[in-house]
TORKOL-4160 file (C-alpha; in steps of 0.2 Angstrom, whole numbers, padded with zeros to 4 digits, m for minus):
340
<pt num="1" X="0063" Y="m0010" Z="0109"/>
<pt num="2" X="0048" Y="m0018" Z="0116"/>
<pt num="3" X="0036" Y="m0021" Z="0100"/>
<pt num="4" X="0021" Y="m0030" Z="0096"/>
<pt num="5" X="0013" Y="m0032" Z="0079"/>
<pt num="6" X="m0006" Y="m0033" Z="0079"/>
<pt num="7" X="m0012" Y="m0041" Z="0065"/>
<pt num="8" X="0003" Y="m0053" Z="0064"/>
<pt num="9" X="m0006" Y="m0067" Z="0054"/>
<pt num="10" X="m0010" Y="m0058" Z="0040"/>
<pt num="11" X="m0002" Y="m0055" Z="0024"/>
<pt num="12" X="0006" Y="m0038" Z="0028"/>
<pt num="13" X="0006" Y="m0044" Z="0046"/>
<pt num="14" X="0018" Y="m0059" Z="0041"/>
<pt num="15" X="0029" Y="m0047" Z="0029"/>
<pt num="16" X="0029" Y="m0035" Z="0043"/>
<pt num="17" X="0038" Y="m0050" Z="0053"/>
<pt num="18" X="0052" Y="m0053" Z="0040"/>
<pt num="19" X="0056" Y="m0037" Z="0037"/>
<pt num="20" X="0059" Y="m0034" Z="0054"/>
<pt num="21" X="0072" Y="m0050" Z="0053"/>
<pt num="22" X="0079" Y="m0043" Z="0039"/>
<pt num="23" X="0082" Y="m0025" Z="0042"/>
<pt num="24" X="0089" Y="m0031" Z="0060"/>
<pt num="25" X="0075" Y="m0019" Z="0070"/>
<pt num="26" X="0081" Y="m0018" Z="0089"/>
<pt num="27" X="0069" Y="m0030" Z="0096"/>
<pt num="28" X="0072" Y="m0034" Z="0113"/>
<pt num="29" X="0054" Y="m0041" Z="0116"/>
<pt num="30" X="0041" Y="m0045" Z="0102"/>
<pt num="31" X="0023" Y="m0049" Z="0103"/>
<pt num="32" X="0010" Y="m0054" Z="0092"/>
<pt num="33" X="m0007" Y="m0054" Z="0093"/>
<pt num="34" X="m0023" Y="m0059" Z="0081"/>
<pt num="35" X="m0039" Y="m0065" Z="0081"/>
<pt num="36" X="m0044" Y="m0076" Z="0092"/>
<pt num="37" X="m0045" Y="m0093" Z="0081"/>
<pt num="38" X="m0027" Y="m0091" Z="0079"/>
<pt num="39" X="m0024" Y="m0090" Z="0098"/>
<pt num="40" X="m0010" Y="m0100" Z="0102"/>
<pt num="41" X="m0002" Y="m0100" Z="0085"/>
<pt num="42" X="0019" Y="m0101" Z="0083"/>
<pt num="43" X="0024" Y="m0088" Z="0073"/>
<pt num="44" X="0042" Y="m0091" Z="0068"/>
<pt num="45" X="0056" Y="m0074" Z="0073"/>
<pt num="46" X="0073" Y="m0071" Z="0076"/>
<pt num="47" X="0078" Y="m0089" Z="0074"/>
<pt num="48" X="0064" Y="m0095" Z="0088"/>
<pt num="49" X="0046" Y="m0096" Z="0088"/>
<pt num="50" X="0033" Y="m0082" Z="0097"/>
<pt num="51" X="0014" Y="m0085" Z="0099"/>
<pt num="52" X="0001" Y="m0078" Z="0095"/>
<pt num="53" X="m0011" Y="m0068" Z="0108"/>
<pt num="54" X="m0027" Y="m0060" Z="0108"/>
<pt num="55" X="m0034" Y="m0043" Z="0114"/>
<pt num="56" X="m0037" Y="m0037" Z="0129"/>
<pt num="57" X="m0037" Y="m0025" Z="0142"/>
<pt num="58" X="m0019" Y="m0020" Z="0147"/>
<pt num="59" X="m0011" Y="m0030" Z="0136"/>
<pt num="60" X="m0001" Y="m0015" Z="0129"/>
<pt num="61" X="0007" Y="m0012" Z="0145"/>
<pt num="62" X="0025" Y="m0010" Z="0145"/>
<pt num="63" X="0028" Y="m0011" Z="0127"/>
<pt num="64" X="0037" Y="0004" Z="0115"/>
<pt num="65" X="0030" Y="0002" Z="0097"/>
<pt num="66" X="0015" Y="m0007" Z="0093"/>
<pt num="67" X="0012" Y="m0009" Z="0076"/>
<pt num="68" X="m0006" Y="m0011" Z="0070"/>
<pt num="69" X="m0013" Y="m0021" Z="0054"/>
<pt num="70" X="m0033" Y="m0023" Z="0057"/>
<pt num="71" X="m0047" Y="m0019" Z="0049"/>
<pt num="72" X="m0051" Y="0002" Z="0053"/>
<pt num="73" X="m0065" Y="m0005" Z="0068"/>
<pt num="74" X="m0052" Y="m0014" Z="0078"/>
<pt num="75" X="m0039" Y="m0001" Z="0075"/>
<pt num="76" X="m0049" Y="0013" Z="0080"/>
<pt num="77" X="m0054" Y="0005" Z="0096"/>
<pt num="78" X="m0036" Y="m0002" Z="0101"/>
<pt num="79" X="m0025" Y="0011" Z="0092"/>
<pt num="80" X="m0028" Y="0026" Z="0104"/>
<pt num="81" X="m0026" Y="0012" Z="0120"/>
<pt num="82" X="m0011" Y="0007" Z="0113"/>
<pt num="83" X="m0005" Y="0027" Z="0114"/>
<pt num="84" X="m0013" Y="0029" Z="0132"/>
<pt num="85" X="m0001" Y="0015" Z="0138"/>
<pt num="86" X="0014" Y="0025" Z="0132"/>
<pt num="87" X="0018" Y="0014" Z="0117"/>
<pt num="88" X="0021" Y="0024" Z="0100"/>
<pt num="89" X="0008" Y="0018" Z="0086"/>
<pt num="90" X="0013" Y="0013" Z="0068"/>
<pt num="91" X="m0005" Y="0011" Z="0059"/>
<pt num="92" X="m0008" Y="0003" Z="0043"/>
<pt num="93" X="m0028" Y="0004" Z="0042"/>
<pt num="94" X="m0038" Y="0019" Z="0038"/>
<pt num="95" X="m0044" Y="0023" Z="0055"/>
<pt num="96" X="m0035" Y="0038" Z="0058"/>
<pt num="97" X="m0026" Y="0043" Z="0038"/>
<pt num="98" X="m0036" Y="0060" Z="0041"/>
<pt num="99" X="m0036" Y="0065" Z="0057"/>
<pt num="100" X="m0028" Y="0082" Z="0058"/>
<pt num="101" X="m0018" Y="0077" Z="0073"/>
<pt num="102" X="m0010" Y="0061" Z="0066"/>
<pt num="103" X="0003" Y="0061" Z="0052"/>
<pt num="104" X="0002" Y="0051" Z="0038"/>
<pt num="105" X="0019" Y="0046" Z="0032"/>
<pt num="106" X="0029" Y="0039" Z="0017"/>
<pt num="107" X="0047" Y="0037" Z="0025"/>
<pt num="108" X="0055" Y="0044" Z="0008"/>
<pt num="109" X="0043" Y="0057" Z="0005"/>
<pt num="110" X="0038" Y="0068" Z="0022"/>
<pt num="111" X="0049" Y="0059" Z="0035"/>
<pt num="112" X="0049" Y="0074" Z="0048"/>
<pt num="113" X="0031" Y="0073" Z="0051"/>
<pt num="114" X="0034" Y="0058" Z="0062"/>
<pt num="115" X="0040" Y="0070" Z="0075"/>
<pt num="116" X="0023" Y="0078" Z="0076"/>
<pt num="117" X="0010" Y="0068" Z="0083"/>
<pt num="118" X="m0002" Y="0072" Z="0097"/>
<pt num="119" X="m0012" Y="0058" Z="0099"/>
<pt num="120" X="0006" Y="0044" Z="0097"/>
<pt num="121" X="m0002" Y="0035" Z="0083"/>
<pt num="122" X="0008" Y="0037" Z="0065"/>
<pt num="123" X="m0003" Y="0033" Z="0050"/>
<pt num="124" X="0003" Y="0024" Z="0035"/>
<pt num="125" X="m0007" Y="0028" Z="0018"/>
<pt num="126" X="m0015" Y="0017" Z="0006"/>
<pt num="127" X="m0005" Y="0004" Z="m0005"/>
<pt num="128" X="m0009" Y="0013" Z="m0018"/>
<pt num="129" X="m0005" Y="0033" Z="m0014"/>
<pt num="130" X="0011" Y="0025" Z="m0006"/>
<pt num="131" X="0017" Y="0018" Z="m0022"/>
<pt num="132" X="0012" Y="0032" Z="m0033"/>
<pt num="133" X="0018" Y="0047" Z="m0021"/>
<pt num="134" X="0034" Y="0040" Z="m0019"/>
<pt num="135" X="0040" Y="0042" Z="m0037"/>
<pt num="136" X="0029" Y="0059" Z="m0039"/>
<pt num="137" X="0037" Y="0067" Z="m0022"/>
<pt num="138" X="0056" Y="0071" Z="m0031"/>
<pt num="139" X="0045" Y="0079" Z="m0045"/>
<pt num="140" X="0033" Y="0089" Z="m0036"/>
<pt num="141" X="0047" Y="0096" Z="m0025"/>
<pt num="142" X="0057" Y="0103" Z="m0041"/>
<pt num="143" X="0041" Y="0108" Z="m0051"/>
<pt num="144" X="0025" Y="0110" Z="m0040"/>
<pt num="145" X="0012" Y="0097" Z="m0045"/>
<pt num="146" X="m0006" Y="0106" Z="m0051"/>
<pt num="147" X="m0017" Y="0092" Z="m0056"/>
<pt num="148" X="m0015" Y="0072" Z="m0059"/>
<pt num="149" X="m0024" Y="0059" Z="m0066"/>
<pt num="150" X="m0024" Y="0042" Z="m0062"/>
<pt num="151" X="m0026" Y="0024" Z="m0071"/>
<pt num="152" X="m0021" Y="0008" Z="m0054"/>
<pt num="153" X="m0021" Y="m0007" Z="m0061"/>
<pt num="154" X="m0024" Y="m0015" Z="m0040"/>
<pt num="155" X="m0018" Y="m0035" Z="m0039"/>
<pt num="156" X="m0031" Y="m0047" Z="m0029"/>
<pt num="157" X="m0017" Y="m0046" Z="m0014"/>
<pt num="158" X="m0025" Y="m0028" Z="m0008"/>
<pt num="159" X="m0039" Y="m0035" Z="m0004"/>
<pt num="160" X="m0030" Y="m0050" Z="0004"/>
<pt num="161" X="m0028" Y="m0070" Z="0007"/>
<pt num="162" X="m0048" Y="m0072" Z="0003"/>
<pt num="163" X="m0042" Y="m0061" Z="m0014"/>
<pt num="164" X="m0028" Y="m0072" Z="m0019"/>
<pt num="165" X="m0039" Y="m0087" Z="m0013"/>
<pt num="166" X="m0052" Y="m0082" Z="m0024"/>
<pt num="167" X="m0042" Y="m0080" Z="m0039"/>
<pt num="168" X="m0031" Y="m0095" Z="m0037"/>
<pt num="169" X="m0048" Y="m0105" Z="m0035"/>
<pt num="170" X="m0054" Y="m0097" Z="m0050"/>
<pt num="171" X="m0040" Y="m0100" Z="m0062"/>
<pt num="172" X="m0040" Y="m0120" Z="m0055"/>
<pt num="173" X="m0058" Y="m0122" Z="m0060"/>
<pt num="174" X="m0052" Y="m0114" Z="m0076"/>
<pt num="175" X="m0039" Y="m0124" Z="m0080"/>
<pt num="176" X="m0051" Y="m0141" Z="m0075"/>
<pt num="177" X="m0065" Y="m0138" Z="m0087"/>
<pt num="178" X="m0065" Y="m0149" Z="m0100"/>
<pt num="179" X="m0068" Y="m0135" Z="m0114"/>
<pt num="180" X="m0053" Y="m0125" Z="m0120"/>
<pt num="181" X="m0048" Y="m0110" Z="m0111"/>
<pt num="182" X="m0050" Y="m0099" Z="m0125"/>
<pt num="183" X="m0070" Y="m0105" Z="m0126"/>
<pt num="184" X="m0070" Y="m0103" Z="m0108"/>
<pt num="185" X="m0064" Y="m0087" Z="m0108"/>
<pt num="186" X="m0078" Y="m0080" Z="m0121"/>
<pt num="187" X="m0090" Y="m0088" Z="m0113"/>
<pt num="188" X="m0103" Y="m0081" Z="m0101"/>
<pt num="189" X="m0106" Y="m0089" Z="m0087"/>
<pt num="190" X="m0089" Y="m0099" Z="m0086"/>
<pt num="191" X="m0084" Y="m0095" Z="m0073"/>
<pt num="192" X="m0093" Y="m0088" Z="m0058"/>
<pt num="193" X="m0092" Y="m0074" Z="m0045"/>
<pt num="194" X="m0086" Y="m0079" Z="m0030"/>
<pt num="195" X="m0087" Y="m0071" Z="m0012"/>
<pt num="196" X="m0076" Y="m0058" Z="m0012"/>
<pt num="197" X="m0082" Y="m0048" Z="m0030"/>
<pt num="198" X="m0098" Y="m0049" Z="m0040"/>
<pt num="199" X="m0087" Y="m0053" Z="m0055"/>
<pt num="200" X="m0076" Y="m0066" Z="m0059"/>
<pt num="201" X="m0057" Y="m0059" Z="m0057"/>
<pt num="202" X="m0049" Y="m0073" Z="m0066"/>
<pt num="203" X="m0047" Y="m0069" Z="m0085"/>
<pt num="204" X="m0056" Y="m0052" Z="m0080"/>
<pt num="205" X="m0053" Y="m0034" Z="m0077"/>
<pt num="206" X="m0065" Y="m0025" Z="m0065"/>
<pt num="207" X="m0066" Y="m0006" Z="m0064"/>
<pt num="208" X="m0070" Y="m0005" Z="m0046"/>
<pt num="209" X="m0060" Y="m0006" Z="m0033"/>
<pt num="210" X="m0068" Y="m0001" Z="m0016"/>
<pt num="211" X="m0085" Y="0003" Z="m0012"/>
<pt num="212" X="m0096" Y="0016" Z="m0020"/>
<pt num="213" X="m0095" Y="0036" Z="m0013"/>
<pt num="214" X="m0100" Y="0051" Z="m0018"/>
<pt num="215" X="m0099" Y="0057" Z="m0037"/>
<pt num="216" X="m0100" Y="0039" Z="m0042"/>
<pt num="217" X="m0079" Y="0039" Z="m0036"/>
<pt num="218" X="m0074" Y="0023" Z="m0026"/>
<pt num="219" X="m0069" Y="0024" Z="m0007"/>
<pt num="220" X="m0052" Y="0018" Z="m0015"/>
<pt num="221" X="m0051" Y="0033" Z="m0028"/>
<pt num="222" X="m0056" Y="0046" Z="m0014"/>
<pt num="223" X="m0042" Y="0039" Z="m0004"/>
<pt num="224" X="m0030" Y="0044" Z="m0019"/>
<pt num="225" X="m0037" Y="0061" Z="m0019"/>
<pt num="226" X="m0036" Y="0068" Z="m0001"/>
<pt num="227" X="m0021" Y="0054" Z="0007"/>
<pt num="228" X="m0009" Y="0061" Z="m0010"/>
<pt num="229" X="m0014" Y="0081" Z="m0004"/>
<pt num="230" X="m0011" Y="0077" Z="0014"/>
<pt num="231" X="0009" Y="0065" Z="0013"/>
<pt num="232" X="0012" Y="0078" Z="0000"/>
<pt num="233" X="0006" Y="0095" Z="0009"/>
<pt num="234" X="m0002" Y="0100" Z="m0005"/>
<pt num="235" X="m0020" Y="0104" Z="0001"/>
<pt num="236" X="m0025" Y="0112" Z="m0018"/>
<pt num="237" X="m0020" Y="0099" Z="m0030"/>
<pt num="238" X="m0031" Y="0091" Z="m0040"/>
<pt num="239" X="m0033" Y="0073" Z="m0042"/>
<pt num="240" X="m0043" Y="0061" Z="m0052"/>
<pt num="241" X="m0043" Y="0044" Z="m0052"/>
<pt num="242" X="m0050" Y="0026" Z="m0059"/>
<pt num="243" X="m0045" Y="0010" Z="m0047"/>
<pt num="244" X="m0047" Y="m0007" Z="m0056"/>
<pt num="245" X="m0044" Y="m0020" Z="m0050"/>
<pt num="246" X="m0036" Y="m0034" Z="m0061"/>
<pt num="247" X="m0029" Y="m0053" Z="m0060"/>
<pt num="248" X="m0012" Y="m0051" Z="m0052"/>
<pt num="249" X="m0005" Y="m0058" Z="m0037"/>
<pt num="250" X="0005" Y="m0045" Z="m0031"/>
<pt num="251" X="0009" Y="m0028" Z="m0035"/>
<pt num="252" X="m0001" Y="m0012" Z="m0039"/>
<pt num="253" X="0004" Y="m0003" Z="m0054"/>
<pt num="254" X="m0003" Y="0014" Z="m0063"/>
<pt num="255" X="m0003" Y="0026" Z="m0076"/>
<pt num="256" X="0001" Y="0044" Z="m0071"/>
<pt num="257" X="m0003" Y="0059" Z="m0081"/>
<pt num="258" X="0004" Y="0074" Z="m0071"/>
<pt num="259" X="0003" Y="0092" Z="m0075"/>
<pt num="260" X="0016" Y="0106" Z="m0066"/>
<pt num="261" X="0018" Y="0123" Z="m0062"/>
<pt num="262" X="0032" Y="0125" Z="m0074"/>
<pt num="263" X="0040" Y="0115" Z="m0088"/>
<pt num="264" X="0047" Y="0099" Z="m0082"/>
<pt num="265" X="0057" Y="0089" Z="m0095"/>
<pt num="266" X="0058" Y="0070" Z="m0098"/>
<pt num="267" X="0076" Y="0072" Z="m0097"/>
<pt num="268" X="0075" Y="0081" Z="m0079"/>
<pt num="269" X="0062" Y="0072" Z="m0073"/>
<pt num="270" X="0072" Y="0057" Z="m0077"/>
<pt num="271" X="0087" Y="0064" Z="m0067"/>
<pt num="272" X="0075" Y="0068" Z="m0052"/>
<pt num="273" X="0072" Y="0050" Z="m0053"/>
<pt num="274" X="0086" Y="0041" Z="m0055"/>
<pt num="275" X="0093" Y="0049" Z="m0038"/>
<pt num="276" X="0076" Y="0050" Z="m0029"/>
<pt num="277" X="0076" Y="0038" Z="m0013"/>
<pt num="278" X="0063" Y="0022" Z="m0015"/>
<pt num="279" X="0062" Y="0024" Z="m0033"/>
<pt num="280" X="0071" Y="0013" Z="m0047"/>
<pt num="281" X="0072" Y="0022" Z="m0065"/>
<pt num="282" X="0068" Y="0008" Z="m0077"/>
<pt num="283" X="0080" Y="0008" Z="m0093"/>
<pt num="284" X="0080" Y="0027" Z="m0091"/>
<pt num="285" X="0064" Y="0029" Z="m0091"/>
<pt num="286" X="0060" Y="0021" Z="m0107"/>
<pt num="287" X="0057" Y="0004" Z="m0098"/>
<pt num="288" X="0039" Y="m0005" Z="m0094"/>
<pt num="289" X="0042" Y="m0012" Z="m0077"/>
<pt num="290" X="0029" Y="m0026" Z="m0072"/>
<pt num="291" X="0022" Y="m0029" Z="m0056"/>
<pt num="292" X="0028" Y="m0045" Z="m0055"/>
<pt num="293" X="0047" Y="m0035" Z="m0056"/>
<pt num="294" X="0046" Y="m0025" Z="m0044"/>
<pt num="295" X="0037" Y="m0041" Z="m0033"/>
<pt num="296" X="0047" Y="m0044" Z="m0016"/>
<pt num="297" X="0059" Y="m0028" Z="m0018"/>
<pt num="298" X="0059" Y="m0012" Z="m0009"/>
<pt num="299" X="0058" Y="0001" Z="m0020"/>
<pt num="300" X="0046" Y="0008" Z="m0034"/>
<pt num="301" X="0049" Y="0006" Z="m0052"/>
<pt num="302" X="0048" Y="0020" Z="m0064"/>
<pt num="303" X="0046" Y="0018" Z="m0082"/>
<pt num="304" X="0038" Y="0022" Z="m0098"/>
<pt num="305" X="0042" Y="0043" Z="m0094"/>
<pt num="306" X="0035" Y="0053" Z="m0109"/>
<pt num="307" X="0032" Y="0073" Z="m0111"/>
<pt num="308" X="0011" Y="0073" Z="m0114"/>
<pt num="309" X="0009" Y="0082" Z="m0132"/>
<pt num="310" X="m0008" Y="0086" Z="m0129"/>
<pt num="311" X="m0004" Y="0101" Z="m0115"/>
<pt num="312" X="0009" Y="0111" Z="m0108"/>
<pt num="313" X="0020" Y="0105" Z="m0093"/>
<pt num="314" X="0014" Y="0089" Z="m0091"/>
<pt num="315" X="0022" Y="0071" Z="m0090"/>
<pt num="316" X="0018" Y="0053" Z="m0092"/>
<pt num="317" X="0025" Y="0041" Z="m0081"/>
<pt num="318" X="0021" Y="0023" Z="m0075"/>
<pt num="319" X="0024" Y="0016" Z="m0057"/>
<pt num="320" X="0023" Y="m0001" Z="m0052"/>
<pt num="321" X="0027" Y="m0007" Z="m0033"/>
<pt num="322" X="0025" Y="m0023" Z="m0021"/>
<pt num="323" X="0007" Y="m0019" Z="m0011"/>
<pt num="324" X="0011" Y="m0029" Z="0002"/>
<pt num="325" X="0029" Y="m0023" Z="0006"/>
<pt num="326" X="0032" Y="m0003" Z="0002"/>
<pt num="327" X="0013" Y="m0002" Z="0001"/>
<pt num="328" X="0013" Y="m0008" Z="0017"/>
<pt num="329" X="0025" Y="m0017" Z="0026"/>
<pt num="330" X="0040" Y="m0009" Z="0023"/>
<pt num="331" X="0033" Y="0009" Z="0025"/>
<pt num="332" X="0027" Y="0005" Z="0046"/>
<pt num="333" X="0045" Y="m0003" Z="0050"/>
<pt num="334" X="0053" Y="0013" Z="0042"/>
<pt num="335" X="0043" Y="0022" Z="0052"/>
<pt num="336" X="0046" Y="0010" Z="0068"/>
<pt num="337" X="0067" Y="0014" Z="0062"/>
<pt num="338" X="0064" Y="0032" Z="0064"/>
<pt num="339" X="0056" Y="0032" Z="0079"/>
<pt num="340" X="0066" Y="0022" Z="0085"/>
């Protein structure tokens, strides 16, 4: 196929590229394309180098997949001429997640809808929904899922290299002052906000992620809410959810508490698990898988399942996954595979 990745120098943009490599995707062409101070950039592939490209009119012409990694202004206006030009679309922002006439797709959880898109553009979900659906989908197959509630616990990657930037800078001024760390970390005004939170993130745990919507809920914990109904095709189920945003590199984890239409078991659930597709049972369930664990692999890790003794039919379950990869990455060449 003749692919391009738009969005090639970024985070997921540059894990998109590897995983390509790695999962031996049939490229016969590829081309890259980003902003334009990184016009003219070598991007290593396939043992060679490709370079980088800017937007512009026609510049879609002849190609079979583009894959698009921008924020949701660019995508929306290159997205749909991406389609026009007879490419299929792979999109990773939130342009299009709820447009009735584009799916949005977790490869293990609703694979088929692929196949049904009117406009040619394929949307991928949130890093966080992705993560989470894929260990709930095996379970609310076998039980029907009535209502969830959610704790993330979202590393600095998801809001990416400024993020990671920030924090890293944060930590070094840290670890420079001449006061212990302990002094520094109780006292105000150590440590300063940089550009991309209020807050300092380093030493910190801030219980925002996303901007401000309606009901006091961030955009972040709406997009749990109505991405998790739509993949899922479950227009009823109640969600709720806090996003917090904590000093991690990598990796998105949360706690699940997730009531059924019927008794599910720990034992059952366990054995939906174990065998479910993208999901690793940690210890049998019993285990407390880190983000930094399931960093740099494919799948989602599933641990720490227990039967809620408080109400009826419900579970306890915490799932941890690598943001940039299945949260992102992975999840569009998966797509890309079964289009292709």
């Amino acid at each position: 196929m003749r692919v391009a990745v738009v969005g090639a120098t970024g985070l997921v943009g540059g894990e998109m590229l590897r995983i390509l490599e790695e999962r031996s995707f049939p490229v016969e062409e590829l081309r890259v394309f980003a902003s334009a101070r990184s016009e003219g950039r070598k991007l290593a592939f396939g043992g060679g180098d490709v370079t980088c490209e800017v937007l512009r009119d026609g510049c879609f012409a002849g190609l079979d997949l583009v894959v698009v990694d921008v924020e949701d202004d660019l995508s929306l206006e290159w997205a749909p001429q991406a389609a026009a030009a007879g490419a299929k679309v792979v999109d990773n922002s939130a342009a299009f997640r709820m447009d009735p006439d584009v799916p949005l797709v977790v490869a293990e959880v609703n694979p088929d809808d692929v196949y049904d898109a009117p406009k040619g553009i394929i949307s991928c979900p949130n890093c966080t929904t992705m993560v989470l659906v894929t260990a709930l989908a095996p379970l609310h197959r076998a039980a029907g899922i009535e209502r969830l509630v959610v704790s993330t616990y979202q590393s600095v990657s998801g809001a990416g290299q400024s993020g990671m930037h920030e924090l890293a800078g944060q930590w070094t001024k840290w670890a420079g002052e001449e006061d212990t760390l302990r002094r520094a970390a109780i006292t105000p005004g150590a440590l300063e906000p940089g550009e991309v939170w209020d807050r300092p993130i380093a030493g910190n745990v801030i219980p925002l992620a996303g901007s401000i919507r309606e009901l006091g809920y961030t955009s972040e914990e709406w997009k749990l809410v109505h991405e998790s109904r739509k993949i899922l095709h479950a227009p009823e189920l109640r969600v709720s959810g806090t996003c917090v945003r904590v000093p991690v590199y990598v990796g998105h984890a949360m706690s699940a508490n997730v009531e059924f239409r019927r008794p599910l078991g720990r034992d059952e659930a366990a054995g939906l698990l174990g065998s479910a597709p993208g999901v690793a049972l940690v210890d049998g369930g019993d285990g407390a898988p880190t983000p930094l664990e399931g960093a740099g692999i494919d799948p989602v890790l599933v641990g720490r399942l227990r039967e809620d003794p408080s109400q009826v039919n419900t579970l306890n379950l915490w799932v941890t996954g690598d943001n940039l990869r299945k949260g992102a990455a992975l999840n569009a060449v998966q797509l890309a595979e079964l289009l292709a």
